[in-house]
BAMI-278994 format. One record per residue: residue in three letters; x, y, z of N, C-alpha, C in turn. Coordinates in steps of 0.1 Angstrom, whole numbers, padded with zeros to 4 digits, always signed. Atoms other than C-alpha are relative to their C-alpha. Layout:
<rs>
ALAXYZXYZXYZ...
</rs>
This chain:
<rs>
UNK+0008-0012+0000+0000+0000+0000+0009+0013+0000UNK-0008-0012+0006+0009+0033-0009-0002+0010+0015UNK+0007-0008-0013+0009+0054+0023+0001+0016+0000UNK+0000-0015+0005+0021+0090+0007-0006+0000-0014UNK+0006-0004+0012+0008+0110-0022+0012-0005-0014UNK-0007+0004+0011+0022+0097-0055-0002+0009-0012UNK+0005-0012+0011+0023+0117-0089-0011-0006-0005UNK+0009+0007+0004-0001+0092-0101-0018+0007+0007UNK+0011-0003-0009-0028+0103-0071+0000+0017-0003UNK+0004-0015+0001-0020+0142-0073-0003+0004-0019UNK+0009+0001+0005-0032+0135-0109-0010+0000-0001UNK+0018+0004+0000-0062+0124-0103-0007+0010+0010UNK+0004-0011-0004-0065+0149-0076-0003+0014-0005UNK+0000-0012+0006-0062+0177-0097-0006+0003-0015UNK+0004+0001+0009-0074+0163-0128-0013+0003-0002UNK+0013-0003-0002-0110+0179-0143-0012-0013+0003UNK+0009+0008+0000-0141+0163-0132-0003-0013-0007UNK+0004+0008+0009-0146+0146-0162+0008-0007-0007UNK-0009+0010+0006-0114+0130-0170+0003-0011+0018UNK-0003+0009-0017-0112+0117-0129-0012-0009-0003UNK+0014+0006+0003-0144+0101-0134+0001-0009-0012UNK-0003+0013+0010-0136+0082-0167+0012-0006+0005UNK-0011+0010-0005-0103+0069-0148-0007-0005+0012UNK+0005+0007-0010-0127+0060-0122-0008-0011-0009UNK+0006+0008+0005-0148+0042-0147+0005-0011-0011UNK-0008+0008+0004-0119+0023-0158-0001-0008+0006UNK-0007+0009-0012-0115+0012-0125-0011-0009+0008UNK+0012+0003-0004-0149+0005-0117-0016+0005-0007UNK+0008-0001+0006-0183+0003-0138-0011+0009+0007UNK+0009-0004-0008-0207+0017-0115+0002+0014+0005UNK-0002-0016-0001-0214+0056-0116-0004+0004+0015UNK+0001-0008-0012-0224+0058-0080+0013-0004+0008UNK-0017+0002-0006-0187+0045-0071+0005+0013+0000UNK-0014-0013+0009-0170+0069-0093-0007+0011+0009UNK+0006-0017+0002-0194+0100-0085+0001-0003+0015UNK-0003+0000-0014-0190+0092-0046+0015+0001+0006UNK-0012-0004+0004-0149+0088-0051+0001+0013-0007UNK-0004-0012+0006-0150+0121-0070-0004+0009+0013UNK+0001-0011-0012-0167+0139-0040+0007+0003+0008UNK-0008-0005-0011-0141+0135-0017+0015+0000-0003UNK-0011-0004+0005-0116+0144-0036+0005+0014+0004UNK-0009+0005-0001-0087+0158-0031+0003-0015+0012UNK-0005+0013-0011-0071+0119-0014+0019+0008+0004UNK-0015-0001-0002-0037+0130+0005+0010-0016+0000UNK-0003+0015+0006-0030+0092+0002-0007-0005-0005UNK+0005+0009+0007-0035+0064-0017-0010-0008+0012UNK+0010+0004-0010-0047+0047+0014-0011+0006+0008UNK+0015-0011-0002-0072+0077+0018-0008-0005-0010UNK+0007+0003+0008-0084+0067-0015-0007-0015-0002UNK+0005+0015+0001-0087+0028-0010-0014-0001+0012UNK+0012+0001-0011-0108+0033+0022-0011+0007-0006UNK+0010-0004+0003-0132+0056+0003-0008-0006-0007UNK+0005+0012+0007-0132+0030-0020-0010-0011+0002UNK+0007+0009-0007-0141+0004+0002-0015+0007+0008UNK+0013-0008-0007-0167+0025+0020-0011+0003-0014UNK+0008-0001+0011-0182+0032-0015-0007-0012-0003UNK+0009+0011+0006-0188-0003-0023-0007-0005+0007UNK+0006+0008-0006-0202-0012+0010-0011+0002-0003UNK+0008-0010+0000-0226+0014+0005-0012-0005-0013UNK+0013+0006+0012-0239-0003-0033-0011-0006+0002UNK+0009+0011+0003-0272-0013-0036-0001-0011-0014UNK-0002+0014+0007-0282-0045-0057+0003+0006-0014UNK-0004-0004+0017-0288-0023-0092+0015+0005+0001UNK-0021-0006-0001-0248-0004-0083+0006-0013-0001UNK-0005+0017+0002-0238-0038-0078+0000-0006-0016UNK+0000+0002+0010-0251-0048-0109+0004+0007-0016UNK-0007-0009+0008-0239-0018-0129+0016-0006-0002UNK-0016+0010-0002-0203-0027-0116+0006-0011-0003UNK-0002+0016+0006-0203-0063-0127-0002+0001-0015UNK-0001+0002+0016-0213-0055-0164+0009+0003-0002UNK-0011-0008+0006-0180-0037-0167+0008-0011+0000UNK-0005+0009+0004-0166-0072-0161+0000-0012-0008UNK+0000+0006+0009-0159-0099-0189-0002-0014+0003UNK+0001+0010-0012-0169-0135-0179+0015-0010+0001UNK-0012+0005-0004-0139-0156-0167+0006-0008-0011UNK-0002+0005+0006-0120-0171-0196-0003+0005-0018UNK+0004-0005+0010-0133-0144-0222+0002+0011-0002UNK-0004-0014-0003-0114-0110-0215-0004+0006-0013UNK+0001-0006+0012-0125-0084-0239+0007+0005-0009UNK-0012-0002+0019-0107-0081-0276+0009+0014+0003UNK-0006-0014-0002-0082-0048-0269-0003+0001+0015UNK-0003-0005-0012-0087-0046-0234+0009-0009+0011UNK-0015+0005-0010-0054-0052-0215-0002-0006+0015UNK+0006+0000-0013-0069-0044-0181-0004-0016+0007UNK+0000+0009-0003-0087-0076-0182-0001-0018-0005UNK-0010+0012+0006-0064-0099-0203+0008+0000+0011UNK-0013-0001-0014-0039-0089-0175-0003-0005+0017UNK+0003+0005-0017-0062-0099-0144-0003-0012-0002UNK+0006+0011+0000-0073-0130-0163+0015-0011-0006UNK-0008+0006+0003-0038-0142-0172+0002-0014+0009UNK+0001+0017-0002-0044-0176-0154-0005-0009-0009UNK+0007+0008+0013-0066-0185-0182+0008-0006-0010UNK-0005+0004+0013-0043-0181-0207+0009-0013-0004UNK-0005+0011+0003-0029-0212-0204-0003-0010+0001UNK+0012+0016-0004-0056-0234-0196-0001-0007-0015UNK+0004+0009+0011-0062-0263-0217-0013-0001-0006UNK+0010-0004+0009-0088-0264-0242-0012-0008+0010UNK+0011+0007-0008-0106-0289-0216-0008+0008+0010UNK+0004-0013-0014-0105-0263-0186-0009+0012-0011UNK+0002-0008+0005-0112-0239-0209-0019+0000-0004UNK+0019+0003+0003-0151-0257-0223+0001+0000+0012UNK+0004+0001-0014-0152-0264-0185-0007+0013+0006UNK+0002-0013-0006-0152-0230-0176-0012+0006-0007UNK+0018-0005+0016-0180-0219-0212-0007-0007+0011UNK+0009+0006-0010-0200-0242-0191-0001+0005+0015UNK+0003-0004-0016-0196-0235-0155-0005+0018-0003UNK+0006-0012+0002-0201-0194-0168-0014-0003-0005UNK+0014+0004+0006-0232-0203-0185-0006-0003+0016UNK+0007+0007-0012-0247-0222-0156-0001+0013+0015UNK+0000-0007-0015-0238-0200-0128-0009+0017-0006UNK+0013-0010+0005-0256-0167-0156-0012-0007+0004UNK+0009+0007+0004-0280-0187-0157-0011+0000+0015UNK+0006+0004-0014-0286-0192-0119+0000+0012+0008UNK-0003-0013-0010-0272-0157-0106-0005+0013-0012UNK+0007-0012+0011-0284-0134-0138+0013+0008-0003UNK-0013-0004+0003-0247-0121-0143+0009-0010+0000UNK-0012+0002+0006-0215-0126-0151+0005-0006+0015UNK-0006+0004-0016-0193-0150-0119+0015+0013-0001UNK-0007-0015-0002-0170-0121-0109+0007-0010+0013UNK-0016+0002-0010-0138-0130-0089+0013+0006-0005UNK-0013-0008+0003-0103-0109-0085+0009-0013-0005UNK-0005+0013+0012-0086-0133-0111+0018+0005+0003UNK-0016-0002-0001-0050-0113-0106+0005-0010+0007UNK-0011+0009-0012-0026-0138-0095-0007-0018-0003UNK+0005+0010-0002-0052-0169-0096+0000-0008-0015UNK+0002+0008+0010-0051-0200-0117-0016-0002-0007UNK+0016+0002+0004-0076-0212-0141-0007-0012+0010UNK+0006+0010-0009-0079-0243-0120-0007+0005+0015UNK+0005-0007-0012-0085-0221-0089-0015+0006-0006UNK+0013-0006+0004-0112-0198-0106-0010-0009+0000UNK+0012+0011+0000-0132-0230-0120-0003-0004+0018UNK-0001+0015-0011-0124-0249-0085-0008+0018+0010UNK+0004-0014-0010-0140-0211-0064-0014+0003-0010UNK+0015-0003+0008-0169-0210-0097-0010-0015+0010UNK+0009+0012-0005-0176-0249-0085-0007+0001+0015UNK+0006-0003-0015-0180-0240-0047-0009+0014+0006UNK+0009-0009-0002-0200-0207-0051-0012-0002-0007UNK+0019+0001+0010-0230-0219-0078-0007-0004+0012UNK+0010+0002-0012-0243-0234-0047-0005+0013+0011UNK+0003-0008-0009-0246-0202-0027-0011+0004-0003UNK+0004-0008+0000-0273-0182-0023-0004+0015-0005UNK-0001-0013+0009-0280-0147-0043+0003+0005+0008UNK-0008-0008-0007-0275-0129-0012+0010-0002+0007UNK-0013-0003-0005-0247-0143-0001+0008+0001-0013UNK-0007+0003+0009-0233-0149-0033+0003+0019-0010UNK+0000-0019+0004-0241-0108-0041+0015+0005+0012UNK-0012-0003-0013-0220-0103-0007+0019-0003-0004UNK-0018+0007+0004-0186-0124-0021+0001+0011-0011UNK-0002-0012+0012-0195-0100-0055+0008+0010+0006UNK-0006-0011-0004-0192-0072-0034+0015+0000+0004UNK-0013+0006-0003-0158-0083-0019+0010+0001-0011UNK-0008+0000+0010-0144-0092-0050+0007+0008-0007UNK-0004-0018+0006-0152-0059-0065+0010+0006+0002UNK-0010-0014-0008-0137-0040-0038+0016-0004-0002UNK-0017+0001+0006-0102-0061-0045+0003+0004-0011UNK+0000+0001+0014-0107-0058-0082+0004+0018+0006UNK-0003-0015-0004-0111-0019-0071+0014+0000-0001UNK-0014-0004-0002-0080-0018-0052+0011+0000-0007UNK-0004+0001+0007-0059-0033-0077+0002+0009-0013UNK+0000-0007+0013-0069-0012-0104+0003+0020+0006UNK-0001-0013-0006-0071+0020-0081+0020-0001+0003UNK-0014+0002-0006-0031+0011-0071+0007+0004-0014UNK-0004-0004+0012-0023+0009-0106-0006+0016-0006UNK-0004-0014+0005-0039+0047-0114+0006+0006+0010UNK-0003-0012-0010-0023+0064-0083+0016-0004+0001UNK-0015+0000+0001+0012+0048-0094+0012+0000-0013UNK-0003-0005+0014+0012+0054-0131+0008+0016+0001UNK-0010-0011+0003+0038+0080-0140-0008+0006-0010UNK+0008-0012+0010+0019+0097-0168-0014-0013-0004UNK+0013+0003+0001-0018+0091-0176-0008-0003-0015
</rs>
């Protein structure tokens, strides 16, 4: 964690309304995130900015929630040009063509059962983990299974909020 201001953050601090708000909406789909991170703006840290974060997402109701999750791709299907999340889903890329229908299937099933997309912080995680964490949440519950969403999010957040507040130029 970042615990002083970075050039990255006094960017974003300083940057207009409407360019802070589309690097919020990089970072997170859901306009009552961004537009609640833009109000308490200036952050003197980064770790000012992750707690607002986190306090933002606790705050989502189910449609915010559901805003936030369209902006993610389903596991094993990162969208064409976007780096962001080819780069969080880099466990996939070397799954075998088996794991790979495994997974077409288990996304299907779990839309199917939860009405979105299964959403988990993929940085770092294998494909076998992802499937083996899709197989043990289809059984949950929508509100708990909305609850782990929310969770997820907020790491997906942090990760991506870490990377704008330590980018050198924007």
């Amino acid at each position: 964690m970042t615990s002083t201001s970075t050039p990255g953050l006094a960017r974003f601090n300083t940057s207009d309304d409407s360019t802070a708000l589309a690097a919020l909406h990089e970072v997170c789909a859901s306009s009552v995130w961004g537009s609640k991170l833009l109000a308490r703006r200036p952050y003197a840290t980064a770790d000012e900015l992750f707690a607002a974060s986190d306090a933002a997402m606790a705050e989502l109701d189910v449609k915010d929630l559901e805003e936030a999750m369209a902006g993610h791709p389903p596991i094993g299907r990162p969208k064409p040009g976007d780096p962001t999340s080819a780069r969080e889903q880099r466990g996939m890329a070397g799954a075998t063509e088996e794991l790979k229908a495994e997974m077409l299937e288990l996304n299907l099933a779990y839309q199917d059962r939860f009405g979105h997309v299964f959403l988990i912080c993929a940085t770092g995680a294998t494909g076998e983990q992802m499937r083996d964490a899709m197989k043990a949440r289809i059984g949950n519950t929508a509100e708990a299974e909305r609850e782990i969403v929310r969770a997820e999010l907020g790491k997906i957040n942090r990760i991506r909020l870490t990377r704008l507040v330590e980018e050198d130029n924007h």
